[in-house]
Structure formats: structure tokens, C-alpha cells
C-alpha positions as CSV (number, residue, x, y, z in Angstrom):
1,X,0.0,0.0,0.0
2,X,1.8,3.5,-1.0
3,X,2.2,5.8,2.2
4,X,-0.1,8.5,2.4
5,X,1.0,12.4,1.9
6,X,0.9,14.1,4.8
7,X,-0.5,17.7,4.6
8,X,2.2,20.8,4.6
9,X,0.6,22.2,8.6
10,X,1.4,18.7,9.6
11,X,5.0,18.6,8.0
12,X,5.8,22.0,9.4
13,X,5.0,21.4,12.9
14,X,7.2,17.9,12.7
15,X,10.1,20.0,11.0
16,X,10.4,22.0,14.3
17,X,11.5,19.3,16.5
18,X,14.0,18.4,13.5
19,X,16.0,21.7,13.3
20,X,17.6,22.5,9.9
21,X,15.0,20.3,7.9
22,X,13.2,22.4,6.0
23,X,10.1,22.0,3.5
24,X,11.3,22.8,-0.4
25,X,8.3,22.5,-2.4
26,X,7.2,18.8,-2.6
27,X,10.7,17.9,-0.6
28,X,12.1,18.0,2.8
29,X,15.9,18.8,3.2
30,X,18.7,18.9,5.4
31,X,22.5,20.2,4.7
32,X,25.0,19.1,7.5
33,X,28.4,20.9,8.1
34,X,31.0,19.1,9.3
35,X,34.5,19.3,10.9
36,X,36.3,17.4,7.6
37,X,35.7,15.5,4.2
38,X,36.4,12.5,6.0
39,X,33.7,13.1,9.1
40,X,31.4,14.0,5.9
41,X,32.3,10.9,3.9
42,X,31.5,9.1,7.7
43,X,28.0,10.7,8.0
44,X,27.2,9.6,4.2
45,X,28.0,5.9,4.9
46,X,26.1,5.9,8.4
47,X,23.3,8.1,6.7
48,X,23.4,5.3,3.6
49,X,23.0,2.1,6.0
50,X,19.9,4.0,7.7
51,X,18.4,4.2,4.7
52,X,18.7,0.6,3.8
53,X,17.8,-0.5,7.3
54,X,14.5,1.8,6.4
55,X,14.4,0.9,2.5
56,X,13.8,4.5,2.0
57,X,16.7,6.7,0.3
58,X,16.8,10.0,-0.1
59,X,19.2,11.7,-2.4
60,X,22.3,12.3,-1.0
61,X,25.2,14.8,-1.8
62,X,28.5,14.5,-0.4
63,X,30.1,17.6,-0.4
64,X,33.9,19.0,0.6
65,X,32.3,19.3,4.3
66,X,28.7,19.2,3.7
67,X,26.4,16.5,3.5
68,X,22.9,17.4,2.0
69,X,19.9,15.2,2.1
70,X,16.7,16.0,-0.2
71,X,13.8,13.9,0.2
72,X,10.4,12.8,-1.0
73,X,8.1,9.3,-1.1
74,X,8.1,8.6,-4.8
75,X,4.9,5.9,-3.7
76,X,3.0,8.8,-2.5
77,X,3.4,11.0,-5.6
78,X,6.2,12.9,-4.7
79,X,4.9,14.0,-1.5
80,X,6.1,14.1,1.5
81,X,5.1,10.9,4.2
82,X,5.8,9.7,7.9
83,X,8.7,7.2,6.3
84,X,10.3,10.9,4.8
85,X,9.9,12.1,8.4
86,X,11.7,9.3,10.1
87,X,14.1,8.9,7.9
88,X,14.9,12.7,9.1
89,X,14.3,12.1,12.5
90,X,17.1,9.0,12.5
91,X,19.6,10.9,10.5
92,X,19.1,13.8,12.7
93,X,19.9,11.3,15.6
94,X,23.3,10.7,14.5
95,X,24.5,13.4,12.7
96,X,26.1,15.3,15.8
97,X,28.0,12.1,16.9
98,X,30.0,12.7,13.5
99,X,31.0,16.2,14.5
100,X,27.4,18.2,12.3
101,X,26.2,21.1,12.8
């Protein structure tokens, strides 16, 4: 069964306990800063087996020292659902043990 959209008042209130994810359109999104390349390319492999443990990916940009995260249900549309929201939520969990801000 595809996961339902969630309407944008919903989204919004959940964003504020995830600070720095931010609705974009049909997308929520997240860019980390972090203390190297190698604590990024750290976070993007941690970041990567969450998403497999959830079998939900968003996409995902390595940077120099950023590590952005952009991310829809493509089962719902497009739209954003409740797996979109804790896939943030479990990202957000580990980021700061790799140095983010």
C-alpha cells in the first residue's frame, strides 16, 4: 500500500522538533556541516546504511564538508510521508555524533 501524503501544517510542525530540515516544495531537506571531508564521507555511509535498514533513500550529496539530504516518497506521488519524516528524525539522531552542525 503507498504511504499516504501528509498535509504541509502537519509537516511543518514535525520539522520544528527536527531543526535545519526544512520543507522545499514537494521535498524536505537537510545540509550538514561538518569538521572534515572524511567526518562528511563518515556521516554519508552511516546516513546510507539507515536508509537501507529503512528501505527508503533520499538523495544524497556529499560535499567538501557538507552533506545534503533532499527527500520525497516517490509511492505517495512525490509528497512528502511519515517514512520521509523518520528517515529525518534517524539521521538527525546521528549526525552530531559525527561532528554536524
Amino acid at each position: 500500500m503507498p504511504a499516504a501524503p501528509l498535509p504541509k501544517n502537519e509537516i511543518e510542525n514535525r520539522l520544528r522538533e527536527l531543526p535545519g530540515w526544512t520543507l522545499e516544495g514537494d521535498r524536505i531537506t537537510r545540509t550538514y556541516r561538518l569538521p572534515s571531508h572524511f567526518a562528511a564521507a563518515g556521516l554519508t555511509v552511516h546516513v546510507a546504511q539507515i536508509q537501507d535498514e529503512l528501505n527508503h533513500h533520499s538523495d544524497l550529496t556529499l560535499g567538501y564538508d557538507t552533506v545534503a539530504l533532499s527527500v520525497n516518497s516517490h509511492d505517495a506521488g512525490g509528497k512528502v510521508t511519515e517514512k520521509d519524516l523518520a528517515l529525518a528524525a534517524r539521521v538527525a539522531a546521528v549526525a552530531a555524533g559525527h561532528g554536524a552542525r
